[in-house]
C-alpha positions as CSV (number, residue, x, y, z in Angstrom):
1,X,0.0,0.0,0.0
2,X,1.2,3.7,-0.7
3,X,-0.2,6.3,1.3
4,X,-0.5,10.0,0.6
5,X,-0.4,12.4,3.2
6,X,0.7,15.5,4.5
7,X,-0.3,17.2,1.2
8,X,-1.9,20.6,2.6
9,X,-2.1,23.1,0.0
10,X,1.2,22.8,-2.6
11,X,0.3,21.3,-5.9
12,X,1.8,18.5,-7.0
13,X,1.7,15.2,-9.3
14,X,0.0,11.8,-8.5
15,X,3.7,10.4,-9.0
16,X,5.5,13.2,-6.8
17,X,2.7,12.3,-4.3
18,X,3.0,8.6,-4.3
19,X,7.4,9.5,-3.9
20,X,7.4,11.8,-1.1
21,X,5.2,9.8,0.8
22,X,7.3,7.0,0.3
23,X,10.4,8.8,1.3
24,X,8.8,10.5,4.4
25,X,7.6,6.7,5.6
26,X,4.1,5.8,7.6
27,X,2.0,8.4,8.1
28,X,0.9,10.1,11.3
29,X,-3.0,9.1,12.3
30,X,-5.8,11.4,11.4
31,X,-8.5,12.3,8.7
32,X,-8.1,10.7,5.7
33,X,-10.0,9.1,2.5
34,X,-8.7,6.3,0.6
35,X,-8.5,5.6,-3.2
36,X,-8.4,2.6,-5.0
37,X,-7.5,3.0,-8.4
38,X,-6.7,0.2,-11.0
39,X,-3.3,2.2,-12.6
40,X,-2.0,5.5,-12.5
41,X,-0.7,5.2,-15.9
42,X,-3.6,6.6,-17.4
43,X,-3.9,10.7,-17.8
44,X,-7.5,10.3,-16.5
45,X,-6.7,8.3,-13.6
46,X,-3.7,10.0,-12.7
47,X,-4.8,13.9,-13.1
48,X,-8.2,12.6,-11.1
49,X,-6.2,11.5,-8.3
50,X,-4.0,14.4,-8.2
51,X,-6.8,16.5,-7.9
52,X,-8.7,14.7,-5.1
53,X,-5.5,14.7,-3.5
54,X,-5.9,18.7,-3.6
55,X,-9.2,18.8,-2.7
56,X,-8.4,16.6,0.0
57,X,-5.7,18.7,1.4
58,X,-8.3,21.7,0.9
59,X,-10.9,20.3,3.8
60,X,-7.5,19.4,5.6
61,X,-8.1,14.9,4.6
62,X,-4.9,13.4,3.6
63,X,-5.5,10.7,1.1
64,X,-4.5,7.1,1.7
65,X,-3.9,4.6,-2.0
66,X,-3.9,1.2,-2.8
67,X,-3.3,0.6,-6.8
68,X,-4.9,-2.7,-7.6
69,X,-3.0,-3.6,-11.2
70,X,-6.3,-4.9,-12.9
71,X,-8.6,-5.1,-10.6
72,X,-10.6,-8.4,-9.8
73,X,-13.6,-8.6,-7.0
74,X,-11.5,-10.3,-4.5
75,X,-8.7,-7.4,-5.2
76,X,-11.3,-4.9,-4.4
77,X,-12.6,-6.6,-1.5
78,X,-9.3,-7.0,-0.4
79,X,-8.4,-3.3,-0.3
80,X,-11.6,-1.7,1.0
81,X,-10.4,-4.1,3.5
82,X,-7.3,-3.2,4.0
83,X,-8.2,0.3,4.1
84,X,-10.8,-0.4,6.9
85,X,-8.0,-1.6,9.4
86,X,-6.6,1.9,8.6
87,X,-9.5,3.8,9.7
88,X,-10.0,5.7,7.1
89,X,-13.3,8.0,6.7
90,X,-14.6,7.8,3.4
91,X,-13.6,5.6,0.4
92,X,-13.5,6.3,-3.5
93,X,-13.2,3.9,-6.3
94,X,-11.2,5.1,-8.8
95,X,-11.6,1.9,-11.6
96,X,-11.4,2.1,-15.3
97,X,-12.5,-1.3,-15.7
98,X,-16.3,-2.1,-15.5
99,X,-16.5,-5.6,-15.5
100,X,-16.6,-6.1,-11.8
101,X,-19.0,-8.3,-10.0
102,X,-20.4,-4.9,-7.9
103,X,-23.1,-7.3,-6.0
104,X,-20.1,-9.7,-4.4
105,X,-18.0,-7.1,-3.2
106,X,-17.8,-6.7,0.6
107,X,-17.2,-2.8,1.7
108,X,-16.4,-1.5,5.2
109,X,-19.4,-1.0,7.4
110,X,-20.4,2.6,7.5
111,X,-17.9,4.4,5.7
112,X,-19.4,6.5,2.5
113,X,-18.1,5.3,-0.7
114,X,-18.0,7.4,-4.1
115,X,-17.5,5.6,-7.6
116,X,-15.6,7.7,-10.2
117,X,-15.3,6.8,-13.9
118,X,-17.2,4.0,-13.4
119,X,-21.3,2.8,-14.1
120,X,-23.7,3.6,-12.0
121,X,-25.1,0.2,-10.8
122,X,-23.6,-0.4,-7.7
123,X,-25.8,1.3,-4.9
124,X,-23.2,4.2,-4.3
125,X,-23.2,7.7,-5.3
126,X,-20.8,8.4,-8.6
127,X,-19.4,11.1,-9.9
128,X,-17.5,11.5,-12.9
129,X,-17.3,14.4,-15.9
130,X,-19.6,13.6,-18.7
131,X,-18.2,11.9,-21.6
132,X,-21.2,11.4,-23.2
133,X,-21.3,15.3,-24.0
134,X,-17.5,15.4,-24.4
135,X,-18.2,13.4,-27.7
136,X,-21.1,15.2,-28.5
137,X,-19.4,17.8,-28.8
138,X,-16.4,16.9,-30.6
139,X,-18.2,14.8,-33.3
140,X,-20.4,17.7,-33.9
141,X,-17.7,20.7,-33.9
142,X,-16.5,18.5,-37.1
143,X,-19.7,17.6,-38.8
144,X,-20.4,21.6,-38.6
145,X,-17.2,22.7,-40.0
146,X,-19.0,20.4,-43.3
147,X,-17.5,17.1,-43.2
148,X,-19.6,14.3,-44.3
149,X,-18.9,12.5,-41.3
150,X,-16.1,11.8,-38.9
151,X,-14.4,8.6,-37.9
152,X,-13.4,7.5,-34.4
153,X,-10.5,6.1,-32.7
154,X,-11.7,4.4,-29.7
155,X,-10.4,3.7,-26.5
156,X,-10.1,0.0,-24.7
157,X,-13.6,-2.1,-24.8
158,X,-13.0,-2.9,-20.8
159,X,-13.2,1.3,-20.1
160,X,-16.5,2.8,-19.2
161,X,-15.2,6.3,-20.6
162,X,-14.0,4.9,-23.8
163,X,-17.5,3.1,-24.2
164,X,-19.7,6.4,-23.3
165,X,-17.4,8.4,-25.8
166,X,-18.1,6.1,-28.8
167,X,-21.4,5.8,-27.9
168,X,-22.1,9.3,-28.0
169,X,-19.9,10.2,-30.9
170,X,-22.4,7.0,-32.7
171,X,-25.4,9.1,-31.6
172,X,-24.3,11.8,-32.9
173,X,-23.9,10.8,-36.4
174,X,-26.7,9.2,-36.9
175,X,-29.2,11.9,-35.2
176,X,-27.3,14.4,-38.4
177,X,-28.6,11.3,-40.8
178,X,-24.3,10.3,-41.1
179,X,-23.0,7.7,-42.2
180,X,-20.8,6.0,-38.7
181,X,-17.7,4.2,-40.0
182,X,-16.2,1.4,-38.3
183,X,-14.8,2.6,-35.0
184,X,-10.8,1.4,-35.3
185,X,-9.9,0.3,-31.3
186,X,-6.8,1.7,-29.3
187,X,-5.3,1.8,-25.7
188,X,-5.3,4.9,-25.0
189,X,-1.4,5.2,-26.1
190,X,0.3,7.3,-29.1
191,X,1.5,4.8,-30.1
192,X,-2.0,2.8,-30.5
193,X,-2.8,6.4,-32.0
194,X,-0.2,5.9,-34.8
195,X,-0.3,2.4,-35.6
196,X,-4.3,3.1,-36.3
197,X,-3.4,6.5,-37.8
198,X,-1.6,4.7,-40.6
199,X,-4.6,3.0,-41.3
200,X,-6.9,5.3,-41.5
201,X,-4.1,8.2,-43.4
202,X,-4.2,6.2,-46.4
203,X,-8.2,6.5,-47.0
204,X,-8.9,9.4,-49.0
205,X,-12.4,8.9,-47.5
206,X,-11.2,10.2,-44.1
207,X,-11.3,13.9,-43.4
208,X,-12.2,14.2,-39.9
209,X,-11.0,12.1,-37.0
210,X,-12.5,12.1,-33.3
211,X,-9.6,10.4,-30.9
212,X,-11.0,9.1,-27.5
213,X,-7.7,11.0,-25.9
214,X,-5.3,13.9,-26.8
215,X,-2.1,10.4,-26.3
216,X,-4.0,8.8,-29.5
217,X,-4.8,12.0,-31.2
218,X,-1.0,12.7,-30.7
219,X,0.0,9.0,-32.7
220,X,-2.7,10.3,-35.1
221,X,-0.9,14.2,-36.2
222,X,2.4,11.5,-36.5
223,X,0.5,9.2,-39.0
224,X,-1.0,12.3,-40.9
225,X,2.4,13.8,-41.3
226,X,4.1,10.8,-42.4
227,X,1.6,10.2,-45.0
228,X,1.9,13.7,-46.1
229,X,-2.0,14.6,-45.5
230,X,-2.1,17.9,-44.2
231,X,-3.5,18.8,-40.8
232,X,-6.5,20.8,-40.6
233,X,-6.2,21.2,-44.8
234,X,-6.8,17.5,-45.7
235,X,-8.1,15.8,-42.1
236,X,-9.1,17.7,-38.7
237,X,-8.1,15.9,-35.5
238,X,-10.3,16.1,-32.1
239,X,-9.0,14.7,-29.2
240,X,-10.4,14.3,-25.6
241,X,-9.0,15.7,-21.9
242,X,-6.6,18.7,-22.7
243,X,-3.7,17.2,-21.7
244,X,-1.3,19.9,-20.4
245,X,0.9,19.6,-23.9
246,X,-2.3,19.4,-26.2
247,X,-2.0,23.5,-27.4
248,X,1.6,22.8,-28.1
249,X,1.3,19.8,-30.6
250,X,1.5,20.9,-34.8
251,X,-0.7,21.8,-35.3
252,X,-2.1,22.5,-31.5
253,X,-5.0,20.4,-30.5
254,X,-8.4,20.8,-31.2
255,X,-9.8,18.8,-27.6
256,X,-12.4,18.5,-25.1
257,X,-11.2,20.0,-21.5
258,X,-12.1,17.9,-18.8
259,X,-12.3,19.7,-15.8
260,X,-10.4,17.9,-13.4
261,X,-10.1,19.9,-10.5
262,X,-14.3,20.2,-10.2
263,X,-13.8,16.4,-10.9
264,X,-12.0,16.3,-7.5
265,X,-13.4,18.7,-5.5
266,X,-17.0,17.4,-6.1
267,X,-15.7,13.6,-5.6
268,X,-14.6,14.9,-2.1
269,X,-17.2,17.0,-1.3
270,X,-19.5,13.3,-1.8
271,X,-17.7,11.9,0.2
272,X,-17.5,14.3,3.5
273,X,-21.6,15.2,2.5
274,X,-22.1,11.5,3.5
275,X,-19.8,11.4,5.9
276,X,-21.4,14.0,7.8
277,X,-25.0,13.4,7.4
278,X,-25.0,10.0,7.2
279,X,-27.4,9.4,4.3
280,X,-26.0,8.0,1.1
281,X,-27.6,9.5,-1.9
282,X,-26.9,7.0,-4.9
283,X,-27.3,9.3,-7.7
284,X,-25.1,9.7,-10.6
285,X,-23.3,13.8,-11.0
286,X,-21.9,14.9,-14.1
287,X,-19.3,17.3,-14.3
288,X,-19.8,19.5,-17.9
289,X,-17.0,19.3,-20.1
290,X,-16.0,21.8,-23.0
291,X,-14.7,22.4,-26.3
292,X,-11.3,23.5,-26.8
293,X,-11.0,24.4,-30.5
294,X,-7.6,25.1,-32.1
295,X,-5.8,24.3,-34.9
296,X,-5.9,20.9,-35.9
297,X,-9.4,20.8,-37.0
298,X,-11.3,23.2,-40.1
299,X,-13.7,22.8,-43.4
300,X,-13.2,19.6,-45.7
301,X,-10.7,20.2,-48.5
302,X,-13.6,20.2,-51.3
């Protein structure tokens, strides 16, 4: 187990987090909330953490992690249980993954849980930004600007955000009477971005891309260069998140902001609103997205 603490009101990364911690040793006893998240590989996973971590600090909670790997229902069990011994006061579940036997799992008694990025069928209040509108958005910037339609690069099948994101973007099209291409499937990498982006650079078809995140959208600009199709002349590229680099790719990124902060303060705020009345409220909260429109993305070249 890694734990987080002592993090009052200096920002800092999931990673520089996770190290100091590590350095400083077992934390002193007090108010906390625990996180179990499946990776903090992820720019989703790792910015949400990082700013539950500052909300944390905010209400004066340190924040207490166990990273699962992939998680499993005994995995989760096992750390909600863990967790409990450490007497923490709230709980969030901070899993990707959706394929999780939610009726099995045994939590701690009477300690509020919150579910981010993650669907809403577990009895527990969730909050997470809304990807649905995220791809709204981003399918229909492009089908404005005049293309005929726009193809997707989706994220893994076993993520609830990738699957709400091509879901949408689907909706989308076919509500403007589009034609929806085959959705080609990444992992969230550039490189997954690239190897797909060859693909889809050498169909003359292809004039407007949505990527499920600014990493594939990145492998994406690579293939389109490469293949000498010019970027926003020949193909506009959306991507998803606003990744802290995304305005300084070439050409900068056309992308959907998720605001992780809100994300983070409103998962906490769940979690002490519980914690303080007692009553769970298991409703689903969205945090609005927007659009971040740049460079990459303008009219068809006809």
């Amino acid at each position: 187990m890694a734990y987080v603490t002592r993090v009052r009101r200096e920002r800092l990364s999931a990673d520089e987090l996770v190290r100091r911690v590590q350095a400083e040793g077992e934390p002193d006893p007090g108010r906390s909330i625990g996180v179990v998240t499946s990776t903090l590989a992820t720019l989703g996973n790792s910015r949400t953490f990082d700013a539950i971590a500052q909300a944390a600090a905010a209400e004066e909670y340190a924040v207490k992690l166990v990273s699962l790997g992939r998680p499993s229902r005994p995995a989760v069990t096992g750390a909600f249980r863990e967790l409990g011994k450490h007497d923490v006061d709230g709980l969030v579940v901070l899993v990707e993954e959706y394929a999780l036997d939610w009726p099995g799992m045994v939590f701690p008694a009477d300690v509020p849980v919150v579910v981010v990025d993650s669907n809403a069928r577990a009895g527990y209040p969730t909050v997470d930004t809304d990807q649905a509108q995220g791809a709204v958005l981003a399918t229909e910037h492009l089908l404005k600007l005049g293309h005929e339609t726009v193809w997707h690069i989706a994220g893994p099948s076993d993520s609830c955000a990738a699957e709400h994101r091509e879901r949408a973007w689907r909706r989308t099209l076919t509500r403007f009477d589009r034609r929806v291409p085959l959705p080609v499937v990444g992992d969230w990498t550039a490189e997954s971005g690239y190897t797909l982006g060859r693909v889809l650079a050498h169909d003359p078809a292809v004039t407007a891309v949505f990527a499920a995140n600014d990493q594939m959208a990145l492998g994406l600009l690579r293939a389109l260069h490469e293949s000498g199709r010019s970027v926003p002349g020949e193909v506009s590229v959306v991507g998803f998140d606003d990744m802290a680099e995304a305005g300084n790719f070439w050409p900068p990124l056309t992308t959907i902001r998720q605001p992780f902060a809100e994300l983070g303060r409103r998962v906490v705020q769940t979690v002490l609103g519980e914690l303080r009345s007692g009553v769970r409220i298991a409703t689903p909260e969205s945090v609005p997205v927007t659009l971040v429109v740049r460079a990459s993305t303008g009219p068809p070249p006809w």
